[in-house]
C-alpha positions, -999 to +999 in steps of 0.1 A: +379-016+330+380-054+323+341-055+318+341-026+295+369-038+274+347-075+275+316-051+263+333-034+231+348-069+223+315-087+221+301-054+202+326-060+175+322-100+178+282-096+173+288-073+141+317-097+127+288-122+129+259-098+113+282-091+086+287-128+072+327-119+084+326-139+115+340-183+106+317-196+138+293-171+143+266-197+161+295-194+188+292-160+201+259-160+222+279-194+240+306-172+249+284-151+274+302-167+309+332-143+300+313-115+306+301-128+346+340-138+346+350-099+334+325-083+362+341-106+392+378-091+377+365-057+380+350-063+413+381-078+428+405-061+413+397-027+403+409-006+443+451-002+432+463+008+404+487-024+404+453-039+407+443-022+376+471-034+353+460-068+367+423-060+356+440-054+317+462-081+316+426-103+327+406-084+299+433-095+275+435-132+286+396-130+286+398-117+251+426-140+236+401-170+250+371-153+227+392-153+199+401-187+197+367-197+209+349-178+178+374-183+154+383-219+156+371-240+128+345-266+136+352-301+122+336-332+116+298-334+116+295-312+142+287-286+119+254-303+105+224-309+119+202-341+104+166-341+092+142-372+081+111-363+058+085-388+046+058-383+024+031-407+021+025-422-014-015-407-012-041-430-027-053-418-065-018-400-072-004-413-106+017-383-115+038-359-094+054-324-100+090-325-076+113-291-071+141-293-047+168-263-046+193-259-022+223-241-024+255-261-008+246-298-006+260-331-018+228-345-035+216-382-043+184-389-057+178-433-070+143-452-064+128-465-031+130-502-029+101-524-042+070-524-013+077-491+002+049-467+005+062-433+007+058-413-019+096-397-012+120-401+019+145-384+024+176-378+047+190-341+050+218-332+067+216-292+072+238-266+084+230-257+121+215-220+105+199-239+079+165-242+075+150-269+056+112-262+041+092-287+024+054-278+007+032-304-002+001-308-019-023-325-044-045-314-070-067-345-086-040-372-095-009-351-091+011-340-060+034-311-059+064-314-035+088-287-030+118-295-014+143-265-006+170-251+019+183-213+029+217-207+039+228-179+049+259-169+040+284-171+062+323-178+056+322-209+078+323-235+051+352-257+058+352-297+048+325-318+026+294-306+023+264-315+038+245-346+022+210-348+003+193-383+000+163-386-015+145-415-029+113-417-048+086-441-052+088-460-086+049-454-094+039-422-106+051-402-136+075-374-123+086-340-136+116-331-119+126-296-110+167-296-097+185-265-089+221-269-067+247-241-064+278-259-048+283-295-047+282-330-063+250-342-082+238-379-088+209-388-102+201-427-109+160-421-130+166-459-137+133-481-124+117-443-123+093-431-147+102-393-156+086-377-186+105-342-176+134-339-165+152-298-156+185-304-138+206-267-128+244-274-113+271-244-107+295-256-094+303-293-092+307-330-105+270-343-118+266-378-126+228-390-143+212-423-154+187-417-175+154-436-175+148-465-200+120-445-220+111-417-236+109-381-220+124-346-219+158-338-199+179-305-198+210-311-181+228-272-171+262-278-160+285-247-147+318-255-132+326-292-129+327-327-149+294-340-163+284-375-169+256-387-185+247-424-184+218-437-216+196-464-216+204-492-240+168-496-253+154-461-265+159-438-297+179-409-283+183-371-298+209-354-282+223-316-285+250-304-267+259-267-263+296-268-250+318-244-233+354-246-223+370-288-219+366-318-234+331-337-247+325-377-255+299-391-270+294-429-273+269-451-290+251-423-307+253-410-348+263-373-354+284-345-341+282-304-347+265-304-314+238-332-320+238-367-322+208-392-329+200-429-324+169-446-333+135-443-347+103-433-333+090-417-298+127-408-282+147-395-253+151-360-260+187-346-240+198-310-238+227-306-222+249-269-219+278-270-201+304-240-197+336-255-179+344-292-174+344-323-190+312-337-205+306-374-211+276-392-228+279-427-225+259-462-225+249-472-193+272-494-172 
């Protein structure tokens, strides 16, 4: 009796979890001992029928302990696991073409210090059923990196996100490829050399520094506050397509949607935005 009550309950824990219903479903397959613990109940208790309402009230202890086992919220890091990734600065490379994507991730891309010779490192911290893949490769003077996560989804979110920290080298000529679904966004291009930059947010706060020279940048912004830092020393042309909140624009000529500053070869910013603040300002 208690085993085949412990049977069903696993049967409906395991399709909780194939479902995406389950809040802890890496828990289950750890949960196994109650089933050795469910077959020495029925074994000692199932030869009286007092023995037998013994065996149930064990089979409901066993499956109030499963419960709060699966169910319980995991806090802290606990949650994450952490992953290191350095590529090598290869030996001719002058340009190089750099996608990440990842969908739930606090994310922080700046410039490797002076003297370092990796191309990028990076510190991941990952979901424990997230996988992290990274594709590298290099055709004459430019590498391709791809940098990108899956998640599965599963209702077990609870807390701050995980972190992405990635930092470039400051020698070759990047075009930047950034898609994040849920979380906050900062970019510091300064002491980086970007001639294109493509930055997609959904949901989320996104602060960027943009690079002291000319170059391309579209900035999409979903849900969340957007802040966009300028260089002092460049022409700019900006255009802003604006949803729903409130938009600031400092140091720059214009309105309508776009703004101008300087002559000659310049910083050309797209941003859209459809809910949340947006802020273009000089840089700090």
């Amino acid at each position: 009796m208690t085993l085949g009550i412990l049977l069903v309950f696993f049967g409906l824990l395991w399709l909780l979890a194939g479902v995406g219903v389950l809040p802890n479903a890496s828990v289950v397959w750890r949960l196994w001992p109650l089933l050795v613990m469910a077959l020495g109940f029925d074994l000692v208790l199932r030869r009286s029928p007092r023995r037998r309402v013994l065996a149930g009230l064990a089979a409901a202890a066993l499956i109030l302990l499963g419960l709060f086992l699966a169910f319980i919220p995991s806090g802290g890091d606990g949650n994450f696991t952490e992953r290191e990734v350095h590529i090598p600065l290869a030996g001719g490379v002058s340009e190089a073409s750099l996608s990440i994507r990842t969908q739930i991730a606090n994310l922080d891309i700046s410039p490797l210090p002076t003297g370092n010779r990796d191309l990028l490192s990076g510190r991941f911290q990952l979901y424990r059923d997230e996988k992290l893949l990274t594709k590298k490769r290099q055709h004459n003077n430019v590498a391709y990196i791809d940098v990108a996560s899956k998640t599965p989804p599963v209702n077990h979110r609870e807390g701050p996100g995980p972190y992405w920290r990635v930092k470039l080298s400051r020698k070759p000529l990047y075009r930047l490829d950034v898609s994040l679904a849920v979380g906050n966004t900062r970019l510091d291009l300064r002491r980086l050399r970007v001639a294109r930059l493509k930055l997609e947010t959904q949901v989320g706060n996104t602060t960027v520094y943009l690079p002291d020279h000319s170059g391309s940048f579209a900035i999409s912004s979903g849900t969340g506050n957007l802040t966009v830092y300028l260089p002092p020393r460049v022409a700019v042309t900006l255009n802003v397509n604006k949803g729903v909140g409130s938009l600031e624009v400092q140091g720059l000529e214009g309105g309508s949607g776009s703004w101008r500053r300087g002559n000659g070869p310049a910083l050309e910013l797209q941003i859209g935005s459809r809910v949340g603040q947006v802020r273009v300002l000089p840089a700090p």
